[in-house]
C-alpha positions as CSV (number, residue, x, y, z in Angstrom):
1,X,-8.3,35.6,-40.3
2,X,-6.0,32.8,-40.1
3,X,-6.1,29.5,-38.3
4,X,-3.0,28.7,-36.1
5,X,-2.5,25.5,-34.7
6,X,-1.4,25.8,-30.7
7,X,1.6,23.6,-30.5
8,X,1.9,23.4,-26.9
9,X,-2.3,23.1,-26.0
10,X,-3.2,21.4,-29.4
11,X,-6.1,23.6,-29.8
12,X,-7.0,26.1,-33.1
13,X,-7.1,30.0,-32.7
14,X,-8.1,32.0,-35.2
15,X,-5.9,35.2,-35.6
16,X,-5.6,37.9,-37.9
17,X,-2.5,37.1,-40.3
18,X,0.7,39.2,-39.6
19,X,1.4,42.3,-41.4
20,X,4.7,41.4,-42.4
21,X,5.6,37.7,-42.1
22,X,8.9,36.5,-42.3
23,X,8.4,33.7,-44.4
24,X,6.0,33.0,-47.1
25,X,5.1,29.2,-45.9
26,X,5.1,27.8,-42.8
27,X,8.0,25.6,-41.5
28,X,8.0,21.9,-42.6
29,X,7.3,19.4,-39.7
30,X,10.9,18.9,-38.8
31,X,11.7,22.5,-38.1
32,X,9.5,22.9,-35.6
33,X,10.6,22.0,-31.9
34,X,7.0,20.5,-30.4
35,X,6.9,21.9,-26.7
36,X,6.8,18.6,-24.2
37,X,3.7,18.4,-22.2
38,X,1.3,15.7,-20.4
39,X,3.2,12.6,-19.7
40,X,6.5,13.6,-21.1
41,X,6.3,17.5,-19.4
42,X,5.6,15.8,-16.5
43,X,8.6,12.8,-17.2
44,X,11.1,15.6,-17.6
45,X,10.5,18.0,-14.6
46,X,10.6,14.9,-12.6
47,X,13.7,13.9,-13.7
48,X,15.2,17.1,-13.4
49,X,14.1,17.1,-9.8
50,X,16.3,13.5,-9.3
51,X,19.0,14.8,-10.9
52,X,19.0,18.1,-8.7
53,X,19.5,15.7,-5.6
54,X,21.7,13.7,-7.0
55,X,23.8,16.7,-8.2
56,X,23.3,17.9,-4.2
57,X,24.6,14.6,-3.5
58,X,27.7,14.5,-6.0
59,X,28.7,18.0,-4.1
60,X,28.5,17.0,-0.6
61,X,30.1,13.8,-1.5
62,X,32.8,15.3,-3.5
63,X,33.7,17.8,-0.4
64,X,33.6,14.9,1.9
65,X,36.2,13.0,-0.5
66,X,38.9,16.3,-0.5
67,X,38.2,16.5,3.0
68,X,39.6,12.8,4.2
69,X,42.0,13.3,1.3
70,X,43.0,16.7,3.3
71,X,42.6,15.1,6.7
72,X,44.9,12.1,5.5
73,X,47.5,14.0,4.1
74,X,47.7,16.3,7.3
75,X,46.8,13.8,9.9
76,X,50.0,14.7,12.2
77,X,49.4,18.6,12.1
78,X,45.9,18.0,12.3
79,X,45.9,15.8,15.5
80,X,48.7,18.4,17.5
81,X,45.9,21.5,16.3
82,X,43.0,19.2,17.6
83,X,44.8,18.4,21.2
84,X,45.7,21.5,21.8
85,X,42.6,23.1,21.0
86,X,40.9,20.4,23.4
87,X,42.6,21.1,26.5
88,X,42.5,24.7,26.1
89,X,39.2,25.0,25.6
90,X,38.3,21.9,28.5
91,X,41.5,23.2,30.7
92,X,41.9,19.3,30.4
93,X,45.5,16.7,29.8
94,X,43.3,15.4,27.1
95,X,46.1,13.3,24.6
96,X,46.8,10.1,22.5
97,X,47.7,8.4,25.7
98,X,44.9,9.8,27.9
99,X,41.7,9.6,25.6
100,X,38.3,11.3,26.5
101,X,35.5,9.1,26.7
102,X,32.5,9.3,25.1
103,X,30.9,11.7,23.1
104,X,31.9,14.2,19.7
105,X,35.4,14.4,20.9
106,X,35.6,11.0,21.8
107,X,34.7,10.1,17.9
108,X,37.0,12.9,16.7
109,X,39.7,11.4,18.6
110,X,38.9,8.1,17.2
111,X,39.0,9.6,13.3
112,X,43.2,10.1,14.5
113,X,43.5,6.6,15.4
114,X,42.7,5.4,11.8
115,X,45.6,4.5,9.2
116,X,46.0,6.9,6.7
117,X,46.0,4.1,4.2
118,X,41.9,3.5,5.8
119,X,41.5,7.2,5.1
120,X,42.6,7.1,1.6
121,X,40.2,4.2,1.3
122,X,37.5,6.1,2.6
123,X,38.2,9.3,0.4
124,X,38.4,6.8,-2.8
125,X,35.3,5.2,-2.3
126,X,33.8,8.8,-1.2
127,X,34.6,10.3,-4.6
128,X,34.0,7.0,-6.7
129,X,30.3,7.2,-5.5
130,X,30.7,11.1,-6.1
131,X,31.2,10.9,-9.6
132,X,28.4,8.0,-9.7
133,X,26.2,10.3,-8.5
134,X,27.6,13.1,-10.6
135,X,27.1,11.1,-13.5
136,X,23.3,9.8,-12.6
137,X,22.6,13.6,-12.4
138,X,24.0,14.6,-16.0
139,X,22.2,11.8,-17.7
140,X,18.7,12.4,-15.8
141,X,19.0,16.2,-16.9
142,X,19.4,15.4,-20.0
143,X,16.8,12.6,-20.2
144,X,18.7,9.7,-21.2
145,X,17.8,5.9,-20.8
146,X,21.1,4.7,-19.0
147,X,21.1,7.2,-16.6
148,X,17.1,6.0,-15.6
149,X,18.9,2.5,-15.6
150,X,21.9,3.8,-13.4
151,X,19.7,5.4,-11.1
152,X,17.4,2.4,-10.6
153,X,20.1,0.1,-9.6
154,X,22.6,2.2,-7.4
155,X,19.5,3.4,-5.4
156,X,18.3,-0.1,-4.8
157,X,22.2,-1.3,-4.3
158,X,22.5,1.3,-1.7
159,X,18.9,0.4,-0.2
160,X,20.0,-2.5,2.0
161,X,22.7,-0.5,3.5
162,X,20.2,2.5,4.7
163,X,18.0,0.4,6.1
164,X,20.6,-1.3,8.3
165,X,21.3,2.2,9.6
166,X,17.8,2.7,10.1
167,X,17.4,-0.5,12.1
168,X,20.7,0.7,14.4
169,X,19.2,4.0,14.9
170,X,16.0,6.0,13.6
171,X,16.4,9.6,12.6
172,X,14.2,11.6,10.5
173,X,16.9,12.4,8.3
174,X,17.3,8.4,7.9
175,X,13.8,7.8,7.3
176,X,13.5,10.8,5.0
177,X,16.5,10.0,2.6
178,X,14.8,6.2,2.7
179,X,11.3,7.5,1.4
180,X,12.8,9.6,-1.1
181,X,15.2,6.8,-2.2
182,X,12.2,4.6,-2.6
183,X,10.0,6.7,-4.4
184,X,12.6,7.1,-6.6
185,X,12.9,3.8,-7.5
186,X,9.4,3.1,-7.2
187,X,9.0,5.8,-9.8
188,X,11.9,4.8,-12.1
189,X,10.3,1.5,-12.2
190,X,6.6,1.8,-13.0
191,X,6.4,5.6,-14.8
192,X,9.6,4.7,-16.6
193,X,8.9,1.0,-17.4
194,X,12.2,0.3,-16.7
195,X,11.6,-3.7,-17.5
């Protein structure tokens, strides 16, 4: 029998020796990939996990970003579509000069009274934070120390700003994207050792 040496579990198993091995020693030290596990297993799948939301986040914010830049380029066509629509769903005289009030259409109506120079803004800013988060979820999959850093600080720069929406109005889906924001930090921080 043969010992071998379990390089995932660290333990010995004796084995019988193969019939036909491919080599006649065993690889040096540096040829062989060591398998993660404890701490570092654990490290990695929890950064994958981050960078899966972010990469959810660099989508959703990437399709909001072509969307204005769509809705900005089209606002004239769009507007005449959405008033029509309206009042011939409502049988309504719902127009520019004769706004509804209150409600969804009311805030759709209000996206037409915009500049398209504020919408362009908006879309810039939408897909700058895209490709922050798009970036934040390349480095974390890959494990690497600037991303952790990256992370850490747009997640607490962002921080005051969702809790200022949670203080205007409480949603689970507020509350829920501020837990998760804070456990990420939370964990960035103390299991990384970020400082």
């Amino acid at each position: 029998i043969r010992w071998y040496r379990c390089v995932r579990c660290d333990s010995w198993l004796p084995l019988a020796p193969p019939a036909k091995p491919k080599r006649e020693l065993p690889p040096s030290r540096e040829e062989i990939e060591l398998p993660l596990r404890g701490k570092a297993l654990r490290d990695k799948v929890v950064l994958r996990i981050i960078a899966i939301d972010r990469a959810i986040h660099f989508l959703v914010l990437g399709l909001l970003a072509s969307a204005v830049f769509l809705f900005a380029a089209h606002e004239v066509r769009v507007r005449d579509v959405f008033y029509r629509v309206v009042n011939a769903v409502q049988g309504t005289n719902v127009s520019p000069a004769h706004p509804s009030h209150g409600g969804f259409l009311h805030t759709l109506e209000h996206l037409f009274t915009l500049k398209s120079s504020t919408l362009y803004l908006v879309a810039v800013a939408a897909a700058a934070y895209a490709l922050l988060e798009g970036a934040e979820a390349v480095g974390l999959w890959f494990q690497r120390r600037w991303a952790e850093y990256l992370t850490f600080v747009a997640t607490l720069v962002f921080l005051p700003y969702e809790i200022y929406e949670l203080l205007r109005s409480v949603t689970a889906l507020k509350v829920a994207a501020l837990a998760v924001n804070l456990l990420i930090a939370f964990y960035l921080l103390f299991a990384k050792r970020l400082f």
